[in-house]
MIKE-808594 format. One record per residue (C-alpha): residue number from 1; residue in three letters; y, z, x. Coordinates in Angstrom, 3 decimals, decimal comma, m for minus. Each point is the difference from the previous one (the first is absolute). Layout:
+-----+---------+----------+----------+----------+
| num | residuo |       c2 |       c3 |       c1 |
+-----+---------+----------+----------+----------+
| NUM |     ALA |        Y |        Z |        X |
...
+-----+---------+----------+----------+----------+
***
This chain:
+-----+---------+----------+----------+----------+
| num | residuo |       c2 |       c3 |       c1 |
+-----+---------+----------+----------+----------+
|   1 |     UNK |  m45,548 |   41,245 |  193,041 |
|   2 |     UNK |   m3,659 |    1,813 |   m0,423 |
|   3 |     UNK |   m0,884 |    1,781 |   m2,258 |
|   4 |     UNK |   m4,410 |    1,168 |   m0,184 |
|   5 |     UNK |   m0,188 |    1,990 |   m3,319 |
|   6 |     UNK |   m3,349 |    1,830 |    0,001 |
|   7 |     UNK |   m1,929 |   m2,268 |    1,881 |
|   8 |     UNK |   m3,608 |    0,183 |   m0,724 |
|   9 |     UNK |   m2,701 |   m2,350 |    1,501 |
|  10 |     UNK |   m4,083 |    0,768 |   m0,024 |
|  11 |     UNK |   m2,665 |   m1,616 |    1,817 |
|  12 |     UNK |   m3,236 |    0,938 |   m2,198 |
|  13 |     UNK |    0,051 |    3,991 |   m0,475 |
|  14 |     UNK |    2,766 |    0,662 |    3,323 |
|  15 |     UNK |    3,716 |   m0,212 |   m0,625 |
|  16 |     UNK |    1,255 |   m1,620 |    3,086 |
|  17 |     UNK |    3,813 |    0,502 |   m1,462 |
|  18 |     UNK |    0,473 |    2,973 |   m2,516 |
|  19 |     UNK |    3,028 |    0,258 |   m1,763 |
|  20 |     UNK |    2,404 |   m0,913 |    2,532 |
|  21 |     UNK |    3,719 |   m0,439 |   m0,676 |
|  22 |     UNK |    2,400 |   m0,927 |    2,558 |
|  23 |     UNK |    3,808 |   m1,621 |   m0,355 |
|  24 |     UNK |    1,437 |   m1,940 |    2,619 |
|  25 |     UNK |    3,600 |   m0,796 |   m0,049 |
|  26 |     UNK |    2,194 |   m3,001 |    1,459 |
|  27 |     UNK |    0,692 |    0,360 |    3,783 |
|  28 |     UNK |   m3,374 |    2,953 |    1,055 |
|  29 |     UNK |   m2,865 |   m0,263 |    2,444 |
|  30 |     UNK |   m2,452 |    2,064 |   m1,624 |
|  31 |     UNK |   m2,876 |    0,862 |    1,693 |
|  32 |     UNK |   m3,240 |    0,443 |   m1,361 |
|  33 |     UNK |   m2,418 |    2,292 |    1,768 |
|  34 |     UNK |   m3,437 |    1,082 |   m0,426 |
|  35 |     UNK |   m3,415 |   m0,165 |    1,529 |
|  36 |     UNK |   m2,539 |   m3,079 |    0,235 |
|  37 |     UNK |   m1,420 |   m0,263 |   m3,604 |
|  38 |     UNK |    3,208 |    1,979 |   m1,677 |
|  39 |     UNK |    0,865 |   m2,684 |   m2,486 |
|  40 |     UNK |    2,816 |   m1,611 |    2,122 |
|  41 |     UNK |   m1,145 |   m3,815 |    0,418 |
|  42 |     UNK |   m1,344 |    0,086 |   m4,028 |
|  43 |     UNK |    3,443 |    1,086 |   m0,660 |
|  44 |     UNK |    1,632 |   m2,594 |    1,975 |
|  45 |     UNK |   m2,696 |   m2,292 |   m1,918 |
|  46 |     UNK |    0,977 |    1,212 |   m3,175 |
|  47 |     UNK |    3,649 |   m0,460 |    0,806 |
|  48 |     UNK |   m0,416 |   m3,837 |    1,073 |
|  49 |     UNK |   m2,056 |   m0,685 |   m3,139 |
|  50 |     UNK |   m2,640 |   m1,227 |    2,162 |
|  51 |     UNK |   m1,982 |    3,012 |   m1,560 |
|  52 |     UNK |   m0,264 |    0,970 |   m3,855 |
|  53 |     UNK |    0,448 |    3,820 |   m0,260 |
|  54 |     UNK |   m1,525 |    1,978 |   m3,074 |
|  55 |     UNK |    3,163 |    2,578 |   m1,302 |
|  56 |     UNK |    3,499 |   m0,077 |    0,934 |
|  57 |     UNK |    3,272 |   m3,223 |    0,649 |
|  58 |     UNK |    1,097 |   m0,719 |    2,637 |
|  59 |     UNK |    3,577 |   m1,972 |   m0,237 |
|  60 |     UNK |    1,728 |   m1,584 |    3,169 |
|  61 |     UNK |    4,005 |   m0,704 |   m1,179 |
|  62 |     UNK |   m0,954 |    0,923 |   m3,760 |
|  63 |     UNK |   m2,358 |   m2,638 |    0,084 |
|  64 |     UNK |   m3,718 |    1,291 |   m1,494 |
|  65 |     UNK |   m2,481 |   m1,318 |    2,462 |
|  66 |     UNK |   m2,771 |   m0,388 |   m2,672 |
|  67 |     UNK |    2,301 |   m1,810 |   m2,203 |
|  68 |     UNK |    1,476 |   m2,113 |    2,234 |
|  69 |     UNK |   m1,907 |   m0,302 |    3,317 |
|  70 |     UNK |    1,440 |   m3,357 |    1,360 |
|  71 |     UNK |    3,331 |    1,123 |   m0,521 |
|  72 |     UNK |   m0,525 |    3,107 |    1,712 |
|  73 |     UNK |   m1,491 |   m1,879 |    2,860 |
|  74 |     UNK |    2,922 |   m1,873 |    0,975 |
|  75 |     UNK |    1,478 |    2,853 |    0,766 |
|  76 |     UNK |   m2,263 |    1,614 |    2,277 |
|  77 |     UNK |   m1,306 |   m0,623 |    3,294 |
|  78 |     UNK |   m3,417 |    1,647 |    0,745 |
|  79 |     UNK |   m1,353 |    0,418 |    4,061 |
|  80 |     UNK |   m4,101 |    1,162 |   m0,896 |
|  81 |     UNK |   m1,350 |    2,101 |    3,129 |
|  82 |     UNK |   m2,216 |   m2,705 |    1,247 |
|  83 |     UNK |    1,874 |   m3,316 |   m0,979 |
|  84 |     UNK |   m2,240 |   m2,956 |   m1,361 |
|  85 |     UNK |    2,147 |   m3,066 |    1,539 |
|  86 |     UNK |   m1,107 |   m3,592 |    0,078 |
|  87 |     UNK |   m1,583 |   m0,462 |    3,410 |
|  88 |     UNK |   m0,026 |   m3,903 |   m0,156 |
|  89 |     UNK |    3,466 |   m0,051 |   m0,447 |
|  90 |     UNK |    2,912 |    0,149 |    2,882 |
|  91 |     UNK |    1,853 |    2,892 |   m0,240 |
|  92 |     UNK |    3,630 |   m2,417 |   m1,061 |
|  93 |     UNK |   m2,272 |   m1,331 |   m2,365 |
|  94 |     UNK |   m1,116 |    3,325 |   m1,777 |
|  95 |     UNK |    3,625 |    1,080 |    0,088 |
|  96 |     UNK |    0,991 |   m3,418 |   m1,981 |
|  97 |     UNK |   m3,233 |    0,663 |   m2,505 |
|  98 |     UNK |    1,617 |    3,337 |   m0,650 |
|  99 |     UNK |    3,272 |   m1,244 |   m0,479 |
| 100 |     UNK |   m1,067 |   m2,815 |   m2,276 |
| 101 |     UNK |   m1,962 |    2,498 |   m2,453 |
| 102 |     UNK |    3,691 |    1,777 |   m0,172 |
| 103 |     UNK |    2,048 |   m3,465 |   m0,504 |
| 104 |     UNK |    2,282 |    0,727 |    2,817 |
| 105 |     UNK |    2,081 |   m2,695 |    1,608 |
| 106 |     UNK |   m0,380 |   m1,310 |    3,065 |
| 107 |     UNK |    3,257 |    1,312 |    1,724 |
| 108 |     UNK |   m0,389 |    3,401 |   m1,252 |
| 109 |     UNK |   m3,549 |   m0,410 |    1,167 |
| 110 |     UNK |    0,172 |   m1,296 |    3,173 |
| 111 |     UNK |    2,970 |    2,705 |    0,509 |
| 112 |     UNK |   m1,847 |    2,963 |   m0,578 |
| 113 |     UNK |   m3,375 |   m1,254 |    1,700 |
| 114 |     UNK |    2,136 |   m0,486 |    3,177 |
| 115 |     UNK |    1,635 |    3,413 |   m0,652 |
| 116 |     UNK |   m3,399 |    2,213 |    0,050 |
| 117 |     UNK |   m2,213 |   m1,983 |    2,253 |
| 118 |     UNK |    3,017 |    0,753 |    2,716 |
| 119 |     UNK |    0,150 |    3,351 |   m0,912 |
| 120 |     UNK |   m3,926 |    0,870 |    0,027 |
| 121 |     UNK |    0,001 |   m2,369 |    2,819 |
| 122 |     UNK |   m2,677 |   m2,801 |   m1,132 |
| 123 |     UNK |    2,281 |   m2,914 |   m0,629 |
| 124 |     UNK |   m2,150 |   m1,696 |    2,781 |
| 125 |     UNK |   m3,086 |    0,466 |   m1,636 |
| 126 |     UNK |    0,827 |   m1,317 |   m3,005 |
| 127 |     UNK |   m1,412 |   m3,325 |    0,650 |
| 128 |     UNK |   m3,423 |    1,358 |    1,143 |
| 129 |     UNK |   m2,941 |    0,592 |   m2,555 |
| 130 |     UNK |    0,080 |    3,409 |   m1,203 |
| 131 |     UNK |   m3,825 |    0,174 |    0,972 |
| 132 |     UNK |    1,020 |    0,032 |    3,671 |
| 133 |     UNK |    2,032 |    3,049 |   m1,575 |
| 134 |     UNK |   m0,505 |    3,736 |    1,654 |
| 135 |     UNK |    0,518 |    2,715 |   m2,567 |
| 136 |     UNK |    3,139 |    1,035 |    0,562 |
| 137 |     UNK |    1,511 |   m3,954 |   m0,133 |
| 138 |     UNK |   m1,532 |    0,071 |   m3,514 |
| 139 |     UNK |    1,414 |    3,013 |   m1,025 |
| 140 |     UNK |    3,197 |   m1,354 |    0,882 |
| 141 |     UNK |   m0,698 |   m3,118 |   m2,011 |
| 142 |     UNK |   m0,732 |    1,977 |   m2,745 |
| 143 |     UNK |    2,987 |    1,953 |    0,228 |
| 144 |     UNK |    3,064 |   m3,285 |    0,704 |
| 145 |     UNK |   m2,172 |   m1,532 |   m3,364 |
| 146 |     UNK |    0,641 |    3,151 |   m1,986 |
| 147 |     UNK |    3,902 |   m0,057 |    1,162 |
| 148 |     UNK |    0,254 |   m3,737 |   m1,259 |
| 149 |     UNK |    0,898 |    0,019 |   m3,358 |
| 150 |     UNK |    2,272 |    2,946 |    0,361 |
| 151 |     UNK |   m1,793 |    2,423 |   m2,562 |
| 152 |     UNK |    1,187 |    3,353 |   m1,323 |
| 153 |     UNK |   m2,733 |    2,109 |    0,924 |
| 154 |     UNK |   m2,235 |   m0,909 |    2,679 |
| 155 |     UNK |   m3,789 |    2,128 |    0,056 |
| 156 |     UNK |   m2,053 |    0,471 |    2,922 |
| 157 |     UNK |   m3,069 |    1,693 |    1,122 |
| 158 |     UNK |   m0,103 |    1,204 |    3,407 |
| 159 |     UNK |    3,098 |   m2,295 |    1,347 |
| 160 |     UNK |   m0,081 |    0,750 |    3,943 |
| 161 |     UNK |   m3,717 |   m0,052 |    0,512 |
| 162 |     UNK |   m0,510 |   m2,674 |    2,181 |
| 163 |     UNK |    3,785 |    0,080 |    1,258 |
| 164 |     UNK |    1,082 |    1,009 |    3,482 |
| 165 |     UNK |    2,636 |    2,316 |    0,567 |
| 166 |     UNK |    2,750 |   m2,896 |   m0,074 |
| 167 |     UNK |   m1,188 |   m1,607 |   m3,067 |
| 168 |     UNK |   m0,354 |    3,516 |   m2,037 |
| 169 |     UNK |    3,636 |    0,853 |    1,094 |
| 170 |     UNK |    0,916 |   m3,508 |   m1,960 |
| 171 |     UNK |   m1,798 |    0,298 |   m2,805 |
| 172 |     UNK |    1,423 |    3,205 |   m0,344 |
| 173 |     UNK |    3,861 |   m1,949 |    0,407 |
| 174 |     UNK |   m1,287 |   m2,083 |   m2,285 |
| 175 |     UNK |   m0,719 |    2,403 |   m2,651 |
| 176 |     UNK |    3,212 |    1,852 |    0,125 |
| 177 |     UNK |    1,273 |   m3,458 |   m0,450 |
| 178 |     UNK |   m1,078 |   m0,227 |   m3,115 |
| 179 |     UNK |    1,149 |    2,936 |   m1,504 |
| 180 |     UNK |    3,535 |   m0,151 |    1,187 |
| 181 |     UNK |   m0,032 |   m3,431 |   m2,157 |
| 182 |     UNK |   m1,452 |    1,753 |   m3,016 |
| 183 |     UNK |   m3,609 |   m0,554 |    0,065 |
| 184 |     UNK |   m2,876 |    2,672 |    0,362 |
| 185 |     UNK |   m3,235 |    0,503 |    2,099 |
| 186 |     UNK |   m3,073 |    1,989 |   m1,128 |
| 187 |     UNK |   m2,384 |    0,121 |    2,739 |
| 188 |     UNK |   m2,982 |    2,167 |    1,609 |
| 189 |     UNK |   m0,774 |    1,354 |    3,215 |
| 190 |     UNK |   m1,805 |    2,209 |    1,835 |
| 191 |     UNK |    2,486 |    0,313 |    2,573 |
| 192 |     UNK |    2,239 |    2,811 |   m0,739 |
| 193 |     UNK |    2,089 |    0,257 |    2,564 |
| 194 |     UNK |    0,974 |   m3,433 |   m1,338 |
| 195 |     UNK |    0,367 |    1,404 |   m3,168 |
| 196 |     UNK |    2,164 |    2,475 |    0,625 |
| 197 |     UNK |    2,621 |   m2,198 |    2,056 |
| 198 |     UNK |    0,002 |   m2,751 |   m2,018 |
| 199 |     UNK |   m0,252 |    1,607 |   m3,369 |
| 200 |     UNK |    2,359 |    0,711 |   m2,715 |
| 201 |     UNK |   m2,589 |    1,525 |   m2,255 |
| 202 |     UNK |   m3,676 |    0,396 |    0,178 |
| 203 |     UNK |   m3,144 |    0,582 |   m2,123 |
| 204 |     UNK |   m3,239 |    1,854 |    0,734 |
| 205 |     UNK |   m2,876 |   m1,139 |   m1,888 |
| 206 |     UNK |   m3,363 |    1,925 |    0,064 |
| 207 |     UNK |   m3,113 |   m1,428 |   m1,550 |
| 208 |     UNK |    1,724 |   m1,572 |   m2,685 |
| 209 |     UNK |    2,866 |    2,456 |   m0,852 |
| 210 |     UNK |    3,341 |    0,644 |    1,211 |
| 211 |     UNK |    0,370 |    3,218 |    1,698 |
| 212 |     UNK |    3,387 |   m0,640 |    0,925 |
| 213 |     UNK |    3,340 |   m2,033 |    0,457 |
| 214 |     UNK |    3,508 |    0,013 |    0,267 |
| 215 |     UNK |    2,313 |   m0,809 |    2,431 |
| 216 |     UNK |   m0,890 |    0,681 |    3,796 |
| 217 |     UNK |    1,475 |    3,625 |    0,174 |
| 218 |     UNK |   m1,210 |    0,809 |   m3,023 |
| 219 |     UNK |   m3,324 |   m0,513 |    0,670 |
| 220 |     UNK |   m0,420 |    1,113 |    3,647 |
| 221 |     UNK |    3,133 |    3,005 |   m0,089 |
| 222 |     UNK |    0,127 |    0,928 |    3,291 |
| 223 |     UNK |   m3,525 |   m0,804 |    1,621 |
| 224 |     UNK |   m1,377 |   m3,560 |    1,031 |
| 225 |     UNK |   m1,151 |   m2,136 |   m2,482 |
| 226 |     UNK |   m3,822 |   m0,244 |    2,213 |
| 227 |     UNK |   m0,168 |    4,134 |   m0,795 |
| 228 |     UNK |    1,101 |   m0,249 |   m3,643 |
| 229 |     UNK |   m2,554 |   m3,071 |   m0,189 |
| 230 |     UNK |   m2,671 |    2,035 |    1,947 |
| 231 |     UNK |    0,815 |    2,957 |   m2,308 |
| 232 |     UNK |   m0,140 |   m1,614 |   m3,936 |
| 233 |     UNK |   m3,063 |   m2,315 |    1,059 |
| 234 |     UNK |   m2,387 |    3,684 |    0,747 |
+-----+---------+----------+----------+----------+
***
């Protein structure tokens, strides 16, 4: 589904992503894990192809991403950690932007746009501006116009900031979702506990370079994954 084959991305003389290689496979949460200023959102970047990276390919379904960007796009879905939305738009209307960039009917549109705004619970909302938006009601834009075109791996920054405790417990629905039909998601947090319920495999990135990954038992044996965190990252 993923596969990052020694990553490498430099801002002036500082490697912000060194080397990295990571596979993801069809139907995983992976979890991606590492301090503020680890490498985790310019690897995200990189992954999008919002961001050129210096060394490495990165392929998403055997597709190169710096050979063929826009078809690797269409298959992605990317949630940023601070989402830029329209804020003169209503939030049906973003939705329907989002939709039309993807060329997806109106049925299937209106289906699945009534299907998430129940279950994140801002169906009513959708006809009010989006600047009249709190945080959290963006967030959950963000995350019902990621789910719209149905993509195979979905990529997010810090998801459930911003969420309450109902909304997190959705998202998280939502994810596994997804992976029972096939797809993939690569996403960060600094929430482990998260991590290490949700998780089917999870990487620990520290300034730049992968200290390590595997699947959840493999990396944390028999401690929590907050000590083995605590431990690598001295």
């Amino acid at each position: 589904m993923l596969k990052i084959n020694n990553l490498t991305k430099s801002y002036g003389s500082k490697k912000a992503v060194d080397g990295l290689s990571l596979h993801i496979n069809a139907g995983e949460i992976y979890g991606f894990i590492g301090h503020n200023g680890a490498g985790k959102t310019t690897t995200l970047k990189c992954v999008t192809g919002i961001m050129h990276f210096d060394e490495g390919d990165i392929e998403i379904c055997g597709i190169p991403i710096k050979d063929k960007p826009t078809d690797c796009k269409r298959l992605i879905a990317y949630i940023p950690d601070n989402p830029d939305l329209y804020e003169f738009m209503t939030g049906i209307k973003f939705l329907n932007f989002v939709a039309d960039i993807y060329g997806i009917d109106s049925a299937t549109r209106d289906e699945r746009i009534s299907k998430y705004s129940d279950l994140l619970e801002l169906k009513a909302d959708l006809a009010q501006p989006i600047s009249a938006y709190s945080h959290g009601m963006k967030q959950k834009l963000a995350i019902i116009s990621a789910w719209l075109h149905d993509p195979k791996l979905i990529l997010m920054d810090e998801p459930f900031v911003g969420l309450d405790p109902k909304a997190s417990h959705t998202l998280k629905l939502m994810m596994r979702e997804v992976c029972d039909n096939g797809g993939a998601i690569f996403f960060s947090t600094h929430v482990l506990e998260v991590a290490e319920k949700l998780c089917d495999k999870v990487a620990i990135i520290k300034e730049g370079k992968l200290i390590k990954s595997g699947t959840m038992s493999e990396v944390k044996g028999d401690a929590s994954l907050e000590s083995v965190f605590l431990e690598l990252e001295e």
